[in-house]
C-alpha positions as CSV (number, residue, x, y, z in Angstrom):
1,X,-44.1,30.4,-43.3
2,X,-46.6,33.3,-44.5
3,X,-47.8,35.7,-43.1
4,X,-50.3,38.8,-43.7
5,X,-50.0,42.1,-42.5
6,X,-52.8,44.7,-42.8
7,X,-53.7,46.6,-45.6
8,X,-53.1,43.2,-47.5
9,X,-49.1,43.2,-47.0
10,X,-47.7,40.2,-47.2
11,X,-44.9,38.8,-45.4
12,X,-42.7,36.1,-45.8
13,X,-40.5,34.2,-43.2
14,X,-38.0,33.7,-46.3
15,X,-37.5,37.0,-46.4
16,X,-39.4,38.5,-49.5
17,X,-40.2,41.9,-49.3
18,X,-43.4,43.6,-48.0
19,X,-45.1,45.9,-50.5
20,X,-45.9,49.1,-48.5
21,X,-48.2,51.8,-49.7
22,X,-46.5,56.0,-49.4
23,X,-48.7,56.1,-46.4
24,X,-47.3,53.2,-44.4
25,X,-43.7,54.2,-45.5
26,X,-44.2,57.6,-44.0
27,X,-45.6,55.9,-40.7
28,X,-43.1,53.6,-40.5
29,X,-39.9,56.0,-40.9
30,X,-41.5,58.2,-38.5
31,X,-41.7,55.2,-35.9
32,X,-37.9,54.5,-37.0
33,X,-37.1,58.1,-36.3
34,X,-38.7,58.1,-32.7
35,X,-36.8,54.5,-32.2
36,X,-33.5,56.0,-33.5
37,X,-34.0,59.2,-31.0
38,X,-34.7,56.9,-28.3
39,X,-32.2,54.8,-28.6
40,X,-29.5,57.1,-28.8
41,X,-30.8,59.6,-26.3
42,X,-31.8,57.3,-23.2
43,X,-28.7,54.8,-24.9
44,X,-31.1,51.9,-24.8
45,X,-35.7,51.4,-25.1
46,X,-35.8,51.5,-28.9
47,X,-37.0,48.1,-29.1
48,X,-39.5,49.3,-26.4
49,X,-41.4,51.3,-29.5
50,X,-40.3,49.2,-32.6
51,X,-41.9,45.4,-30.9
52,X,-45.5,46.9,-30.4
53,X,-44.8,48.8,-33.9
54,X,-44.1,45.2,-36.0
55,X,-46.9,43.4,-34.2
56,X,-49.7,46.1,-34.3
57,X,-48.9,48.5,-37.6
58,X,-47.3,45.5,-39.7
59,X,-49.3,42.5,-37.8
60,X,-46.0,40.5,-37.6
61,X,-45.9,37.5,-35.2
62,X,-44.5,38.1,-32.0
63,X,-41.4,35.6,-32.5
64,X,-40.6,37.5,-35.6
65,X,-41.1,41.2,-34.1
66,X,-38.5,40.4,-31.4
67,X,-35.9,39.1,-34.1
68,X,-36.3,41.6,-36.2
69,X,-36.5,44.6,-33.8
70,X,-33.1,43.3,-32.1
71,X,-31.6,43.7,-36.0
72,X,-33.2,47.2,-36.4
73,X,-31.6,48.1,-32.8
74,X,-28.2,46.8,-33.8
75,X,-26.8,49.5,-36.2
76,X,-28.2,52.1,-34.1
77,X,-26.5,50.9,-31.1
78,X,-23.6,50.7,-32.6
79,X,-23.6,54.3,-33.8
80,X,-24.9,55.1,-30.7
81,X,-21.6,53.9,-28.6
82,X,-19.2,55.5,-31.2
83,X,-20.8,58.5,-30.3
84,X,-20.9,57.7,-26.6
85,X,-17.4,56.8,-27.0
86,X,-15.8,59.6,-29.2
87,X,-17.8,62.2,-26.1
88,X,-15.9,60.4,-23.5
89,X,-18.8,59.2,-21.7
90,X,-18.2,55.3,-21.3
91,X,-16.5,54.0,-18.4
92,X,-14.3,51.4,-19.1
93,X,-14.5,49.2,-16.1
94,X,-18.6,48.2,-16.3
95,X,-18.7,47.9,-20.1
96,X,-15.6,45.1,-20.2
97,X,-17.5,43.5,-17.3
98,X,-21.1,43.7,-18.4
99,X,-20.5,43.0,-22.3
100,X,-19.7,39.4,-21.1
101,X,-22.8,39.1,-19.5
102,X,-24.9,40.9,-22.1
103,X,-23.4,38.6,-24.9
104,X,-23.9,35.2,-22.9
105,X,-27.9,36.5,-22.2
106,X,-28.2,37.4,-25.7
107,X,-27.2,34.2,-26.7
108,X,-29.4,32.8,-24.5
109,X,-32.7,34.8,-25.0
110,X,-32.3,34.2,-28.6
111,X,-32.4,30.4,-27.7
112,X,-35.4,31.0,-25.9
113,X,-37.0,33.2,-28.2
114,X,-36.9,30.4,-31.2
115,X,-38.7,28.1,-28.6
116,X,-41.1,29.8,-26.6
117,X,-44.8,30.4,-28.1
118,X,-45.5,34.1,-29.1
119,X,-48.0,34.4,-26.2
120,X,-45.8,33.7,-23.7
121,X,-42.9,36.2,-25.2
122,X,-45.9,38.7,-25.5
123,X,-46.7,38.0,-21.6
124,X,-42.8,38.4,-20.6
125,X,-42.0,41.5,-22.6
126,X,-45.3,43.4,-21.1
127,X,-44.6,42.9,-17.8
128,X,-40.5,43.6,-18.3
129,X,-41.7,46.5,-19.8
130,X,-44.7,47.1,-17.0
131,X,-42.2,46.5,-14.3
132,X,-39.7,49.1,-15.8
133,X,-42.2,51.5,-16.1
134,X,-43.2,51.1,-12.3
135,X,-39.6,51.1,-11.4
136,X,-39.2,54.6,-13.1
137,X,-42.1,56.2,-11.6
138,X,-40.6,55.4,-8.1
């Protein structure tokens, strides 16, 4: 499958590279700046920047700006807990518990996420996000 971004960049489910003018470079390590701070400062929400990021600056399909903004997250998360980790902050108890959990929904939504059309993954992730953003104002 093909797809084209704006600006006439091209993208490739196969995986060939975008061509990306100096502008959009500087945009987009900017974004993966503020998703990096995010992540590692609130330990979690990058993916809450780097979705609407793919599928409005790069025009990527929903299904593939889920995929690859779970990817992006990964390596940060990871340095994130050795950080977390090495500072003594993690509690031992809830993260042996909750991993379990958090892999089996992983595998899950993934399974999901091959299956269900873009729209309705658009529709779920606004109002997860909505809802959280309610939740925090109260």
């Amino acid at each position: 499958m093909s797809y084209k971004y704006s600006n006439n960049i091209s993208f490739s489910s196969k995986g060939s590279d975008a061509k990306l003018t100096a502008k959009q470079c500087l945009l987009l390590i900017f974004c993966g700046s503020a998703i990096g701070f995010l992540n590692g400062f609130l330990g979690g929400g990058g993916g809450m920047i780097c979705v609407p990021l793919l599928e409005n600056v790069l025009k990527i399909p929903s299904k593939y700006s889920h995929a690859t903004a779970i990817v992006i997250i990964f390596p940060i998360s990871l340095i994130s807990a050795a950080v977390y980790t090495f500072s003594g902050v993690i509690e031992n108890i809830p993260l042996l518990t909750i991993t379990f959990g958090t892999v089996l929904g992983g595998v899950v939504g993934s399974l999901f996420l091959k299956v269900l059309p873009s729209k309705i993954i658009r529709i779920i992730f606004s109002l997860i996000m909505l809802a959280g953003g309610i939740r925090l104002l109260f």
